[in-house]
Structures are given as structure tokens and as C-alpha cells.
C-alpha positions in Angstrom: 42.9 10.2 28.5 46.2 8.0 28.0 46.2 6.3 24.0 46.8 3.1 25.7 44.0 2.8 28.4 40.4 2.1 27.1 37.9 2.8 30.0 36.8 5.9 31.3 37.1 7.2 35.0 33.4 7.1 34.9 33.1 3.4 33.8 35.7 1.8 35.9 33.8 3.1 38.7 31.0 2.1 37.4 32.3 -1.3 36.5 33.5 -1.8 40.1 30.1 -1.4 41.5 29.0 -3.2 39.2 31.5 -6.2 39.5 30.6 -6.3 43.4 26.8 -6.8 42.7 25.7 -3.5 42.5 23.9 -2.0 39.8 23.6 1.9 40.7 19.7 2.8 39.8 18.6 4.1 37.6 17.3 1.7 35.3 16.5 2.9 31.6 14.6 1.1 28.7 15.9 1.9 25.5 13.4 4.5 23.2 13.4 5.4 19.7 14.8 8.6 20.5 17.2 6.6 23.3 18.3 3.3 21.1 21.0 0.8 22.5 24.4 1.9 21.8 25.8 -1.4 21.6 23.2 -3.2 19.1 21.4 -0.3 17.6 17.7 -1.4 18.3 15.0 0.4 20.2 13.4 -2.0 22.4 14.1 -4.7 25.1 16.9 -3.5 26.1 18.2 -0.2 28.8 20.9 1.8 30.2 21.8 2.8 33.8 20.9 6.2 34.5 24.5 7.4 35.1 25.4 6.9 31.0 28.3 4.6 32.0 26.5 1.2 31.1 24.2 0.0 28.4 22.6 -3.2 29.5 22.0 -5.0 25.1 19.6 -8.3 25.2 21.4 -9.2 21.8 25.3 -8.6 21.4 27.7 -10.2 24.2 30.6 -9.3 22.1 32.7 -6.9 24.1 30.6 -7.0 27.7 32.1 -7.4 30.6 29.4 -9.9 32.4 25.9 -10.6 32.1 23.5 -9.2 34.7 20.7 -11.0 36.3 18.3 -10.5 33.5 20.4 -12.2 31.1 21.3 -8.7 29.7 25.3 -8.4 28.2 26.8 -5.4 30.3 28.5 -2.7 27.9 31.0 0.6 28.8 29.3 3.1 26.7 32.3 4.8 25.3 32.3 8.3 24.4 32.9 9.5 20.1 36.3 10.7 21.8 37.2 7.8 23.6 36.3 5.5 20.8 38.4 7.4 18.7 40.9 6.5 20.6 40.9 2.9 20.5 43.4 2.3 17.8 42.4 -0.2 14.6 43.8 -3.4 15.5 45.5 -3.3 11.7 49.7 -3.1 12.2 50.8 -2.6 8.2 53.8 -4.8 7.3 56.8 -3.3 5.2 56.5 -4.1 1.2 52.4 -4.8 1.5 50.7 -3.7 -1.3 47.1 -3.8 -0.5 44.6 -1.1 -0.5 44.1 1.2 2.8 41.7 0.4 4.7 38.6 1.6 6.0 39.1 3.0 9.7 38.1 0.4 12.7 34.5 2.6 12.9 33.5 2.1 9.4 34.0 -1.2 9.1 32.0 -1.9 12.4 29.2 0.1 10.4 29.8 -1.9 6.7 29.9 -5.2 8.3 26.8 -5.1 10.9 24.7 -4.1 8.4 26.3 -6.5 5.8 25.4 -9.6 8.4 22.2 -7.8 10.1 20.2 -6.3 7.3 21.5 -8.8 4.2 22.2 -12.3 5.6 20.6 -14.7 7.7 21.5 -18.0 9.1 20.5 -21.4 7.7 19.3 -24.1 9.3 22.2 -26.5 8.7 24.6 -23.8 10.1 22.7 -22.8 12.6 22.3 -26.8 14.1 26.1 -26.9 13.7 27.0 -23.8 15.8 24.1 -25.0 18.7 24.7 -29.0 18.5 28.4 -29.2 17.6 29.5 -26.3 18.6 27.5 -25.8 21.7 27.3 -22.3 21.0 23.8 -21.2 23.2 21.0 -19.5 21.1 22.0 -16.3 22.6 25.4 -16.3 21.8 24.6 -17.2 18.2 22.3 -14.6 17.8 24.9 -12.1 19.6 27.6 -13.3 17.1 26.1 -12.4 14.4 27.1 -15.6 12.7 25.4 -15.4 9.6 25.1 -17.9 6.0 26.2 -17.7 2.2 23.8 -17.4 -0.1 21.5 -15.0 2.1 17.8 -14.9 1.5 18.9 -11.8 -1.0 18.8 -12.4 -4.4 22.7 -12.0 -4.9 22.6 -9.0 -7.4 19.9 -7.4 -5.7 22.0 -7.5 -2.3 25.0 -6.3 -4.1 22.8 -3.2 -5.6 21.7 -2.8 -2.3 24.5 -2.1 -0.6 26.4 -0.1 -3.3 22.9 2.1 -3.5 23.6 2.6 0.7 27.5 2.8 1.0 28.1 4.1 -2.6 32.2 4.8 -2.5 32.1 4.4 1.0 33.0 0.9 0.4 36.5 1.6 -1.1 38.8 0.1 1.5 36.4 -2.8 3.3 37.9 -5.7 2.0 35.5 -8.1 0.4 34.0 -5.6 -2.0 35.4 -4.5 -5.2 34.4 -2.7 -8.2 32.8 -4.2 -11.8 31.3 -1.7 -14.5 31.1 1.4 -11.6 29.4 -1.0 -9.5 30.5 -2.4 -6.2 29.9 -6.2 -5.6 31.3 -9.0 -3.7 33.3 -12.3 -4.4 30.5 -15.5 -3.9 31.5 -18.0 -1.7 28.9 -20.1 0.3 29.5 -20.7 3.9 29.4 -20.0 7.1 30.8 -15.7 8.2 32.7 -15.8 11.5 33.3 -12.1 12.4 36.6 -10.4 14.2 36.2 -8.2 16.2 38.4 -5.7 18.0 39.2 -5.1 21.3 36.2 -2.8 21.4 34.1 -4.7 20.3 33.7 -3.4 16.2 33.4 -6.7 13.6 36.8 -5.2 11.6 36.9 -8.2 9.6 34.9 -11.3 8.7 35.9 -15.1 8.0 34.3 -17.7 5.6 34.1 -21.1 6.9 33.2 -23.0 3.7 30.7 -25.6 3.6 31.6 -29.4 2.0 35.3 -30.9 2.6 37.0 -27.5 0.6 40.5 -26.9 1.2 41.6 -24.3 2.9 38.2 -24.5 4.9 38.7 -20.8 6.4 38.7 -17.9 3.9 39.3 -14.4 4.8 36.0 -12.2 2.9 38.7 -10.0 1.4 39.2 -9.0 -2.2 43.3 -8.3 -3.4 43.8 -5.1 -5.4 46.2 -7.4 -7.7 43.2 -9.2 -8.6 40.0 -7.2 -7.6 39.6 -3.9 -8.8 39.8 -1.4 -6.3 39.4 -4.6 -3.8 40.9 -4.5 -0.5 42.8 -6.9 1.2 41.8 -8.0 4.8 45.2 -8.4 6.3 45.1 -11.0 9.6 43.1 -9.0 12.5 43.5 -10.4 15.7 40.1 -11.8 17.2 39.3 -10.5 20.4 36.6 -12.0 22.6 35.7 -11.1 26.6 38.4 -8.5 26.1 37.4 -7.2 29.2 38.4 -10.4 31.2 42.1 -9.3 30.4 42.0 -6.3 31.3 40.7 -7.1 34.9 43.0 -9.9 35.3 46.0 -9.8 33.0 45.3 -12.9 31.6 44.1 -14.1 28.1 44.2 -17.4 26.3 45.3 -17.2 22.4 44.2 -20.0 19.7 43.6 -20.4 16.0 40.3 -18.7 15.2 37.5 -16.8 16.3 35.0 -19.1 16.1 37.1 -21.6 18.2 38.0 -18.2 20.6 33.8 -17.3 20.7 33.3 -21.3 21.6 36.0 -21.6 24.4 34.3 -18.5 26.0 31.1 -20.9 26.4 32.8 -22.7 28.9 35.7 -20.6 30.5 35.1 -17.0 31.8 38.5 -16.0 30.1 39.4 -13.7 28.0 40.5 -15.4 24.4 42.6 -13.7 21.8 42.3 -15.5 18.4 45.1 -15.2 15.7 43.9 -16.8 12.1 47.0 -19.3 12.3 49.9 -20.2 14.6 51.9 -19.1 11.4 49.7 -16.3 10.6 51.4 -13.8 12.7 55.0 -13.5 14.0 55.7 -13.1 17.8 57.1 -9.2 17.0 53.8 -8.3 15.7 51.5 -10.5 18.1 53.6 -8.9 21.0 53.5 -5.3 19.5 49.5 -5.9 19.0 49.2 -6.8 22.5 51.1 -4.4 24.1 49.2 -1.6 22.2 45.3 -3.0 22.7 45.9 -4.8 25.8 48.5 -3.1 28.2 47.5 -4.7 31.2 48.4 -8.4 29.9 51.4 -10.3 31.2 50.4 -13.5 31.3 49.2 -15.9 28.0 48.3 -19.5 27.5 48.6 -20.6 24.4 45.9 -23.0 23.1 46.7 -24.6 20.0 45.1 -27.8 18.3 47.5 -30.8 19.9 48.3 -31.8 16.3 51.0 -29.7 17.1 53.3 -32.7 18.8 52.9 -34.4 15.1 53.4 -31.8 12.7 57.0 -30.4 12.7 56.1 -27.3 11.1 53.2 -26.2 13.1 55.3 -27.1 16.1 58.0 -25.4 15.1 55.7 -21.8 14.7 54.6 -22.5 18.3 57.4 -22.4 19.9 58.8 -19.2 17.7 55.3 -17.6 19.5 56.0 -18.9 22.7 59.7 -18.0 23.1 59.1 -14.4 21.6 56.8 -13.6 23.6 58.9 -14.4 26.8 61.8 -12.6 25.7 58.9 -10.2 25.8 58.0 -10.5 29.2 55.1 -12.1 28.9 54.4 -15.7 31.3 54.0 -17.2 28.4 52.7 -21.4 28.7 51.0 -23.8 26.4 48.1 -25.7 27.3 47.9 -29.4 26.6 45.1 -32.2 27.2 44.4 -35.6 26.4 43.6 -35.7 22.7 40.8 -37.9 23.1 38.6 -35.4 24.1 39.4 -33.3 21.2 42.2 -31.7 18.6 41.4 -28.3 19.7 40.8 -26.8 22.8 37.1 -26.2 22.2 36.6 -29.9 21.0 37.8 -30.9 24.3 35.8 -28.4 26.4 32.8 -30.0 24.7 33.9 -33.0 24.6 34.6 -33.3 28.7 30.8 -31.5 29.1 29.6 -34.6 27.3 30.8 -37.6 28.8 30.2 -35.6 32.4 26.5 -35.0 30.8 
């Protein structure tokens, strides 16, 4: 199989039935012995009988549709073709920060991190479903979860050094203190990123009350955290799959704003943390390597842009880089009164048509 193509023989076939309303019997439920590949779990949900498609009642992120049940449609990749999805993690020259954990192990840190440690509150849970208009389900999938957990702190801490031990050298957000491993304390809401395939590679802290900078990466800098890892800027990816079929992909400012846009548009969104988080040679050289198929982009960025020279400014560096790319590159603009950000309009237009 080519580096840069993701999906098996066997899945796109099975995708294309799929896509045209088929669902090639048979239908599996999930065992103990069988659990879902996508969300780990032994119940609720199945598999078709060919291996190529893992229908998950619980984690949207990375399907390509949901089927008549409600269920998330999943490619089950092979350990070899997963392995060759690269880590979306492009090194820039002079960076000092510790290596990373591979793309797999930080899928396997994280999940249990926000599955087995955290929950989410109330108050962040009202603000994803009312304000956000994030559905139940999609919640839930997202695996948004809340700082403080129901954990004692310490005791969560000792928990997972006693799982991961030094396995948790190079996840950034843990770092070591008298041979133990712990992690900074910052309340808030997590917002993961994840990969083109789906793996949570990194996690955002959206932090509660009016602090400033609201977003913080859950990352730990060697300079200042020892043996701490630094999270770098992942990309965000959410309905990868979208792009793939149609070459076509919206990119904003955060994955929660990415996850919320996908309530309302079938499109695949690509979420950088910042319009100068990343520069057009490494957005285009991301692309190009985790998305081969897209050639055409619309970028949605907070319409603040028109009033703030700077942010303006970084906007167009993306948008003209990534033409002399190749790419049909445009930028999406409403009325502001609906919302600053794409999402706030989206929800915003559902209201007042309510």
C-alpha cells in the first residue's frame, strides 16, 4: 500500500456499497472476546461480517456516516495500515522540546486519560449542548471531558504513573516530580485533536472564568517541566473522510469550533489552533501528506479579521500560500450578526429560523 493513501482495497469497496445504501450482511454484535475496534467496549455495538466496517454506538470521530441505527460507520484499519498513517507532528528546525510519543500511544494515553479519569460537569456539559449545540451523542463521542475530575488529584496522578509508568515520557502534559509522573492543574474544559485517523494526539484546555489566553495546549516544556514534553500545534482533523471523497475541507481556529461546524455542515473541517499558529509551508506540507486528495479549501476564520490588522494580515499569508500551492483556496464570510465565528453563525441562523 502507497504511504500516502489511507484506505484499504477492501474498505473502499466496502465504503462504496456502503455509500449507495448498502450494508453487505452480515451483521455482528460486538463480544468480550470480539470488542469494538473503534471505542474499545463490548456491548451495543457490531461489525459487518466482511471485517471492513465497525459500526461504534459511542465515537463519531473519524466515521464516514452514520447508518440507520444511529451507529458511526468506522474502516477498521489493519496494525500495518495503521502504521502507516504518519503522526500528524512536522518538527520545526531549532525546536527544543522533548520527542514525542508516536501517534498510537498517544491515542492509548489520552483515551484512557479522558475515559477512565475524567468526567464532564454539569456546567460544561450545559455549555457544549445549549451553547454549543453540540447533540448528546456527539458529546459523549468527543470525549469532551472536565478539570478537576471526580479523582482525587494525587490519587489520579498515582494512578496513571502506576499504569503507564515511563511510558509517559514524551506525552506532553505529564512530567516528572520526586520519580513520580504528574500533571500541571488547570480547571477547564479538554477539547481533544485528533488525527486524520481518528487518534486524540493532543488535547486543549478551554479555561473556565474570563482567563486570558482562554485556550491552553495540556503540554508540559522540558525548559520548565522535567522531563515534560511539549505539545507542538497538531492539526485537528474532524469528518476526515468527507475530504477524502470530495476533495474538499473547510479550515478554522479550533477543534471545538471544527467538531461544532460538523453539527450543521456534512464537511470535512480541518482545525489549526490559530490563523498565526501555523505557516502556509507547513499547513500545505501537512495537507499534502494526510490528505492527498484535497484541492480545494475554504477558509473560515472568526470575521474579526476585517478589524484586526494583524490577524488579517496572517489570513491572507494562508490564503495566498496555499494558492501558489495549487490549492482553490477562498474565504468564507457572513453577516456578523449572526456570529464572530463560523459556528456562532451556524447556530445563530438555526435559531432565529427555530
Amino acid at each position: 500500500m502507497s504511504s500516502n493513501k489511507y484506505l484499504s482495497e477492501a474498505f473502499a469497496k466496502a465504503l462504496l456499497t456502503h455509500a449507495q445504501g448498502i450494508l453487505q450482511p452480515p451483521i455482528l454484535r460486538v463480544s468480550k472476546n470480539s470488542p469494538c475496534t473503534v471505542c474499545g467496549k463490548p456491548d451495543w455495538c457490531s461489525f459487518t461480517g466482511d471485517g471492513a466496517l465497525a459500526l461504534c454506538m459511542r465515537i463519531s470521530a473519524g466515521s464516514v456516516r452514520t447508518a440507520q441505527n444511529g451507529a458511526y460507520v468506522h474502516p477498521i484499519y489493519s496494525r500495518q495500515e495503521m502504521s502507516a498513517v504518519p503522526t500528524p507532528f512536522i518538527k520545526e528546525s531549532g525546536n527544543s522540546e522533548g520527542d514525542r510519543a508516536d501517534a498510537d500511544h498517544l491515542h492509548r494515553v489520552y483515551s484512557y486519560l479522558l475515559e477512565d479519569c475524567l468526567e464532564l460537569t454539569p456546567e460544561h456539559g450545559e455549555h457544549l449542548l445549549l451553547e454549543r449545540r453540540l447533540s448528546d451523542t456527539a458529546i459523549a463521542a468527543n470525549l469532551y471531558v472536565s478539570i478537576p475530575g471526580p479523582l482525587d488529584w494525587d490519587d489520579m496522578c498515582w494512578a496513571l504513573h502506576n499504569r503507564f509508568g515511563d511510558g509517559l515520557q514524551g506525552v506532553p502534559g505529564f512530567y516528572k516530580d520526586k520519580g513520580r509522573w504528574k500533571m500541571p492543574r488547570c480547571p477547564g474544559l479538554i477539547v481533544p485533536y485528533r488525527d486524520v485517523a481518528g487518534r486524540i494526539v493532543g488535547l486543549q484546555i478551554r479555561r473556565d472564568g474570563d482567563c486570558k489566553p482562554k485556550y491552553l495546549w495540556f503540554s508540559t516544556n522540558p525548559v520548565k517541566f522535567p522531563c515534560g514534553t511539549s505539545s507542538g500545534t497538531p492539526l485537528h482533523f474532524a469528518k476526515p473522510d468527507f475530504a477524502h471523497r470530495t476533495s474538499k475541507a473547510i479550515i478554522t481556529e479550533g477543534a471545538l469550533k471544527a467538531d461544532c461546524i460538523c453539527e450543521f455542515e456534512d464537511v470535512a473541517v480541518i482545525a489549526i489552533a490559530g490563523v498565526s499558529a501555523v505557516t502556509p509551508e507547513r499547513l500545505v506540507s501537512e495537507l499534502r501528506l494526510f490528505v492527498p486528495e484535497l484541492n480545494s479549501v475554504v477558509l473560515a476564520f472568526d470575521m474579526d479579521w476585517q478589524e484586526k490588522p494583524g490577524v488579517k494580515s496572517a489570513l491572507l499569508r494562508l490564503l495566498f500560500g496555499m494558492r501558489q500551492a495549487g490549492f482553490k483556496a477562498t474565504v468564507r464570510t457572513w453577516d456578523i450578526n449572526f456570529g464572530k465565528g463560523l459556528d456562532d453563525a451556524l447556530i445563530g441562523r438555526e435559531r432565529m429560523t427555530a
